[in-house]
C-alpha positions as CSV (number, residue, x, y, z in Angstrom):
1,X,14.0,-9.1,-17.4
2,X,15.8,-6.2,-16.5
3,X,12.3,-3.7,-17.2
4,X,9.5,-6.4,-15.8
5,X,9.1,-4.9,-12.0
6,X,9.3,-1.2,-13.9
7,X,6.0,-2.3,-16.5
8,X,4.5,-4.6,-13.4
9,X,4.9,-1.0,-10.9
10,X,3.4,1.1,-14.0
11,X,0.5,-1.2,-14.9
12,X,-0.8,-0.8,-11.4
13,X,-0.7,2.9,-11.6
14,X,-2.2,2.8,-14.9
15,X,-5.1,0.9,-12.8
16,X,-4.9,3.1,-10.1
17,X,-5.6,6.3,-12.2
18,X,-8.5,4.6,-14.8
19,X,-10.1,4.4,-11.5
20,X,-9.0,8.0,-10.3
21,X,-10.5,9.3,-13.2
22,X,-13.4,6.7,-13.0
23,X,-15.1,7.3,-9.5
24,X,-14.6,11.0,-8.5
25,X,-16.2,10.4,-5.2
26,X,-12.9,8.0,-4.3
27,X,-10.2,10.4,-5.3
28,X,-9.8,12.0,-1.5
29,X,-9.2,9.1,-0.1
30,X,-7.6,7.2,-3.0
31,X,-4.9,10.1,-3.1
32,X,-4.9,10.4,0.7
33,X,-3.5,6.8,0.9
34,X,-1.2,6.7,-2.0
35,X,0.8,9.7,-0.4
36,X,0.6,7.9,3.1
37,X,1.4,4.2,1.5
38,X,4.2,6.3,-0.8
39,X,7.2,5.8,1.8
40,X,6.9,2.5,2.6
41,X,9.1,2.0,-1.0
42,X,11.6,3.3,0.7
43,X,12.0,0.0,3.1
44,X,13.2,-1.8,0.3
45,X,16.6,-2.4,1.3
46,X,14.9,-4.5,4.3
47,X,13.8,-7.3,1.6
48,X,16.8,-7.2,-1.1
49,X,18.4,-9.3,-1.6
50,X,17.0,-11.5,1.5
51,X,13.6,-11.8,-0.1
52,X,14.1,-10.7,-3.3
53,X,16.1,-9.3,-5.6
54,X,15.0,-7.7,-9.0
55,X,16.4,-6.0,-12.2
56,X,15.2,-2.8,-11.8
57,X,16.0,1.1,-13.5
58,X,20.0,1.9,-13.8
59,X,20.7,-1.1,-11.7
60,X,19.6,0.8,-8.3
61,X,18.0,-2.1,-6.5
62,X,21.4,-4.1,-6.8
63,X,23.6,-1.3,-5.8
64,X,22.0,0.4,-3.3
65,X,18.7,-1.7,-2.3
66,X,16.4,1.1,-3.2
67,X,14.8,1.6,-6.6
68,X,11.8,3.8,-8.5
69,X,9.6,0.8,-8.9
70,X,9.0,0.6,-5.5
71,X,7.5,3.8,-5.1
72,X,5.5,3.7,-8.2
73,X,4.2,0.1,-6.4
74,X,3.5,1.7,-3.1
75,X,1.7,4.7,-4.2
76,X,-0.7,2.5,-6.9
77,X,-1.3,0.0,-3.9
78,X,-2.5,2.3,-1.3
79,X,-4.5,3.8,-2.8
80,X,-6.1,0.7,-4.7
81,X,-6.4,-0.9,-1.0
82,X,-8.2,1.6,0.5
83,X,-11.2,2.3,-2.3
84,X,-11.4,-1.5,-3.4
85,X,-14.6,-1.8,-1.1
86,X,-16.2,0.9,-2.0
87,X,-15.8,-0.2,-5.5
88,X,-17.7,-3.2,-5.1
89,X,-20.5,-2.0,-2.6
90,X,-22.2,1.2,-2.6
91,X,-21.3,3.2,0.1
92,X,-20.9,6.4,1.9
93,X,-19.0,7.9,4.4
94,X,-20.2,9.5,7.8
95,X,-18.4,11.9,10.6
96,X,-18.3,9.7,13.9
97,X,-19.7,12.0,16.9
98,X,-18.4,12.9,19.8
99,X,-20.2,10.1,22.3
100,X,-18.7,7.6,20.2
101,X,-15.0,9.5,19.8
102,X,-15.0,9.0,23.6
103,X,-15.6,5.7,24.3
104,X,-13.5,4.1,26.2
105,X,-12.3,1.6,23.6
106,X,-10.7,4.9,21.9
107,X,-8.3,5.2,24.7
108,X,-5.4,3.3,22.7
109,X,-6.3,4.9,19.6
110,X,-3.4,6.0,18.9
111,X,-1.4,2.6,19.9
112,X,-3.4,0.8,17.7
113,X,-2.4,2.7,14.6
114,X,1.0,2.8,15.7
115,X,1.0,-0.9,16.8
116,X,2.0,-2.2,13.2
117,X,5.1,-0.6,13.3
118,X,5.8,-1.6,16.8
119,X,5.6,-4.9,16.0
120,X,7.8,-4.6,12.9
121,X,10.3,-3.5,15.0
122,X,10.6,-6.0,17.8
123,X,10.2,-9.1,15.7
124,X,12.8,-7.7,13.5
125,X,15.0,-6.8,16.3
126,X,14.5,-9.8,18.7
127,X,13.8,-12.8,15.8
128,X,15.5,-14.0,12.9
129,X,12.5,-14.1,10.5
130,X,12.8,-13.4,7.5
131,X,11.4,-9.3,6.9
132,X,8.7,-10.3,4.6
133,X,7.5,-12.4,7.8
134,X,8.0,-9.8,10.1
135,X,5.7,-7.2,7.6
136,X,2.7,-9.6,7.4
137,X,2.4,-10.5,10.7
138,X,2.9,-6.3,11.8
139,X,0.2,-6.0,9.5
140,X,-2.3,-8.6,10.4
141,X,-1.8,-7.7,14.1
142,X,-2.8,-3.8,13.0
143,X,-5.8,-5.0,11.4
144,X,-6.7,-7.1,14.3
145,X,-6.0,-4.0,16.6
146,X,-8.3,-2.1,14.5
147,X,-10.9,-4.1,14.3
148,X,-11.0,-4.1,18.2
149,X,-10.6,-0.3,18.4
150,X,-13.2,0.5,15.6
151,X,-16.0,-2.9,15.3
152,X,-17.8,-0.9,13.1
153,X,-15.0,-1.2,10.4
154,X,-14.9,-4.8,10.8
155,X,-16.4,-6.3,7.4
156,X,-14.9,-3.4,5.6
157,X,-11.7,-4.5,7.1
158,X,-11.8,-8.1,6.7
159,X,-13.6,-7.9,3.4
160,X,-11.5,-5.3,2.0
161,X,-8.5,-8.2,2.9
162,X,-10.3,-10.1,0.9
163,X,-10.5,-8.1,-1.8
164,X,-7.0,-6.7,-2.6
165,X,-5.8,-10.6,-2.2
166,X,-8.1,-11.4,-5.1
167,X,-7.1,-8.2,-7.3
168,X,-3.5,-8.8,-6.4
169,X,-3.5,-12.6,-6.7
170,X,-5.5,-12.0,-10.4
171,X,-2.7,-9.0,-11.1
172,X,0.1,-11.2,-10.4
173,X,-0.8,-14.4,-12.4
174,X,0.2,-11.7,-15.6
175,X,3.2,-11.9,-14.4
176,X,3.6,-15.7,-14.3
177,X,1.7,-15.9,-17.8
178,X,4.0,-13.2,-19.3
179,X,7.0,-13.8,-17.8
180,X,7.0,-17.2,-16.7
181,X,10.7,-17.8,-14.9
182,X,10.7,-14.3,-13.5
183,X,9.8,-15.6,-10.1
184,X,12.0,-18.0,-9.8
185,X,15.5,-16.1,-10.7
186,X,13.9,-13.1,-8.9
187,X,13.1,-14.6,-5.1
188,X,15.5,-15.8,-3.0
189,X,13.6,-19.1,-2.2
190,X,16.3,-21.0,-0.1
191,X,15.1,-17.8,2.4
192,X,11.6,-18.2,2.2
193,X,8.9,-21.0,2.4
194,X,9.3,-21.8,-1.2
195,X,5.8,-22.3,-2.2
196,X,4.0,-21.8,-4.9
197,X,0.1,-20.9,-6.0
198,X,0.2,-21.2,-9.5
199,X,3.4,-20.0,-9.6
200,X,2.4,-17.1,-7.2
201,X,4.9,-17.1,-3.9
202,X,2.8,-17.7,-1.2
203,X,4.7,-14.9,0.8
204,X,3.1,-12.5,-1.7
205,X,-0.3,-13.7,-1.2
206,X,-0.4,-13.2,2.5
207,X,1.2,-9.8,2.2
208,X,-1.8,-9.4,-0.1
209,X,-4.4,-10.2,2.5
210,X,-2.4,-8.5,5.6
211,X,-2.2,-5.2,3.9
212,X,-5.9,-5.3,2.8
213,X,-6.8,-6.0,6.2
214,X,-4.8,-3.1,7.8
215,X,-5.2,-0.5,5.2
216,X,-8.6,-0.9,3.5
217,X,-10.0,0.9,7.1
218,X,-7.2,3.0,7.5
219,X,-8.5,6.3,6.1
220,X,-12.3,6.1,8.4
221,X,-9.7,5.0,11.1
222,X,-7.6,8.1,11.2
223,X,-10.4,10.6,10.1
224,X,-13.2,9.2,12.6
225,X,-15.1,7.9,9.3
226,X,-18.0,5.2,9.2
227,X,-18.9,3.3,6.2
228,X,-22.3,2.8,5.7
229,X,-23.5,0.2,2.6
230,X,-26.2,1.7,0.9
C-alpha cells in the first residue's frame, strides 16, 4: 500500500512521455500544460486527510499534507488533458486575428481564465463543502466561462471533457483490479458522497470531466489558438 499512489503517479507519466515521444507535433503544448498544471500538487494539503489520505514516499502526505506523487500526477495530467483531442481527431492549430482578438466578448478575457480560481476561493471561504466540491464546480464554471468567451473552442472543450473522463475512468479501474481495497482505506468516505462506479469514487469521475472541460482549451485560450479538424 504504502508505494500504490507513487506507481499509479509514475504510470501516468510513463503514458504521458510514450506519447511525448509519439506525436512530435503535441510536445509544445503537452509540455506547456504540464509545467502550468505542475503546481496545482502543491494544493494537496487542501484534500488530506478531508478527502483523502494516502501512503505516499517517506510518510510526507501524513506529516505534512504535501507529497512527490502529487506533482508527478499534475504534470502527467496536464499535459495528457490538453493533447487528448488532438489525439483522437486530426487537427491543426491557427493564430486568431486581430478583428476577432477584439471582439467584444474578449473584454473579460482575462476574468474568465481567472474565474476558476475565483470561485475556488469564495466557495471555500464562505461554504462548508468539502474541497474536492469546491475544485469541480471552480472548474466546470471555468469551462463554462470559456466556452462563452471563446465558442469556437466549444466541442474541443466539451469533447475533450469527455475524453480525459474516459482515459481517467479506464486508468483508474487498474487500480480497483490491482489493488482492490485501496479506495476504501484510502478516502475518507464519511466526508464525501460515498459512491461508487465500479469501485471508482464518483468524486474522482467528476473531477475527471471538470478538468477536461476547463483544460483541454486552455492552451488556444491563453495563446489566441483555433483548432481546426482536418
Amino acid at each position: 500500500m504504502q508505494y500504490v499512489w507513487f506507481i499509479w503517479s509514475l504510470l501516468l507519466l510513463i503514458i504521458w512521455y510514450a506519447i511525448f515521444l509519439w506525436r512530435r507535433e503535441l510536445r509544445r503544448e503537452m509540455l506547456w500544460a504540464s509545467i502550468w498544471t505542475a503546481p496545482l500538487g502543491l494544493t494537496e494539503p487542501l484534500f488530506v486527510p478531508e478527502y483523502w489520505n494516502p501512503p505516499s514516499l517517506f510518510n510526507l502526505a501524513e506529516r505534512t499534507g504535501f507529497d512527490i506523487e502529487s506533482l508527478i500526477f499534475s504534470f502527467a495530467i496536464g499535459g495528457l488533458v490538453a493533447v487528448l483531442y488532438e489525439i483522437f481527431f486530426k487537427t491543426k492549430h491557427l493564430k486568431l486575428g486581430r478583428e476577432e482578438r477584439l471582439h467584444r466578448r474578449h473584454r473579460f478575457h482575462v476574468l474568465t481564465l481567472v474565474s476558476p480560481l475565483l470561485v475556488f476561493v469564495i466557495l471555500a471561504a464562505l461554504t462548508e463543502l468539502n474541497h474536492i466540491y469546491c475544485a469541480i464546480i471552480a472548474m466546470f464554471v471555468g469551462g463554462i466561462a470559456a466556452i462563452i468567451c471563446r465558442p469556437d473552442l466549444k466541442e474541443k472543450i466539451l469533447v475533450g471533457g469527455l475524453l480525459f473522463l474516459g482515459f481517467y475512468f479506464v486508468f483508474f479501474l487498474t487500480l480497483v483490479i490491482f489493488f482492490p481495497t485501496y479506495v476504501e482505506k484510502v478516502w475518507n468516505f464519511s466526508q464525501i458522497s460515498g459512491i461508487l462506479v465500479l469501485g471508482v469514487p464518483l468524486e474522482e469521475l467528476l473531477f475527471a470531466f471538470s478538468l477536461g472541460m476547463l483544460w483541454s482549451g486552455i492552451y488556444e485560450h491563453i495563446h489566441w489558438y483555433r483548432v481546426v479538424r482536418e
